[in-house]
C-alpha positions as CSV (number, residue, x, y, z in Angstrom):
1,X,4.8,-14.3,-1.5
2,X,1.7,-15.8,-0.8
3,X,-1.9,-15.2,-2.3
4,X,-2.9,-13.8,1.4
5,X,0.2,-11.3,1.4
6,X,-0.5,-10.4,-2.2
7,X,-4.0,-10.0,-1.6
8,X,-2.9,-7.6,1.5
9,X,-0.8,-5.4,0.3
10,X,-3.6,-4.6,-2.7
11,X,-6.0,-3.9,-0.6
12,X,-3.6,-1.6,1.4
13,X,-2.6,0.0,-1.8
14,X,-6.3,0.1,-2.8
15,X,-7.4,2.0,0.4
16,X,-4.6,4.9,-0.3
17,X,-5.4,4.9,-4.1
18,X,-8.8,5.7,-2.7
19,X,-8.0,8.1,-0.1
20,X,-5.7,9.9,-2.2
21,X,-6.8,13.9,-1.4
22,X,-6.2,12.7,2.2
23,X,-2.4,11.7,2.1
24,X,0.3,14.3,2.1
25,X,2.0,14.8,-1.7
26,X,5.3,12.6,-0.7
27,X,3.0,9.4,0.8
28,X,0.7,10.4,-2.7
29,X,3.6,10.3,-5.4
30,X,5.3,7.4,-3.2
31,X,1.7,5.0,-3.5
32,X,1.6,5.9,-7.1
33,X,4.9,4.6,-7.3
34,X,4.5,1.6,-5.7
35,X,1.5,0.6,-7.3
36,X,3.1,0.7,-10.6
37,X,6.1,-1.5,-9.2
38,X,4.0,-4.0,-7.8
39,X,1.9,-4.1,-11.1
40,X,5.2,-4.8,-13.0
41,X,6.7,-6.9,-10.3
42,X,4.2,-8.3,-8.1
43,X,6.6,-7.2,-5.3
44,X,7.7,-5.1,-2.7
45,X,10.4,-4.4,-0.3
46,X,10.2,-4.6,3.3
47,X,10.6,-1.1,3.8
48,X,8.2,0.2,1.0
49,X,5.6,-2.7,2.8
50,X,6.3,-0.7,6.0
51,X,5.8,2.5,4.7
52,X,3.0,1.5,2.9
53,X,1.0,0.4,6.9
54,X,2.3,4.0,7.7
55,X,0.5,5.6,4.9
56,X,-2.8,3.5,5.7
57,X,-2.5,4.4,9.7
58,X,-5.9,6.1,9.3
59,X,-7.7,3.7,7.6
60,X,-8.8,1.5,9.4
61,X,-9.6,-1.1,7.1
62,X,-6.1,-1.4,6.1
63,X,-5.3,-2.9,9.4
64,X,-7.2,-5.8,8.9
65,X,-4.6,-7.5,6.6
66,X,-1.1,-8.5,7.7
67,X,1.2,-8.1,5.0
């Protein structure tokens, strides 16, 4: 992965971790687990990735990284 990707998908898990009262409590428990894996790991699958620009939809900021 690299540092651009990285640096994408934090700042997608960033933008949920700060909208958190606005996600539903599966997309809330499902970005607190990713978080921790990608702390750990550094990584991600392709689906969690594609869930993950689901969860941002609508925040737009989110959309200005391509992971």
């Amino acid at each position: 992965m690299s540092d651009n990707q990285f640096g994408a998908i934090q700042i997608q898990l960033d933008v949920c971790a700060d909208e958190m009262e606005n996600l539903t409590d599966w997309e809330r428990e499902f970005i607190e687990s990713i978080s921790d894996q990608f702390t750990r790991s550094g990584r991600l699958s392709e689906k969690q990735k594609q869930v993950l620009r689901s969860c941002n939809k609508t925040y737009p900021v989110a959309h200005c990284v391509v992971v």
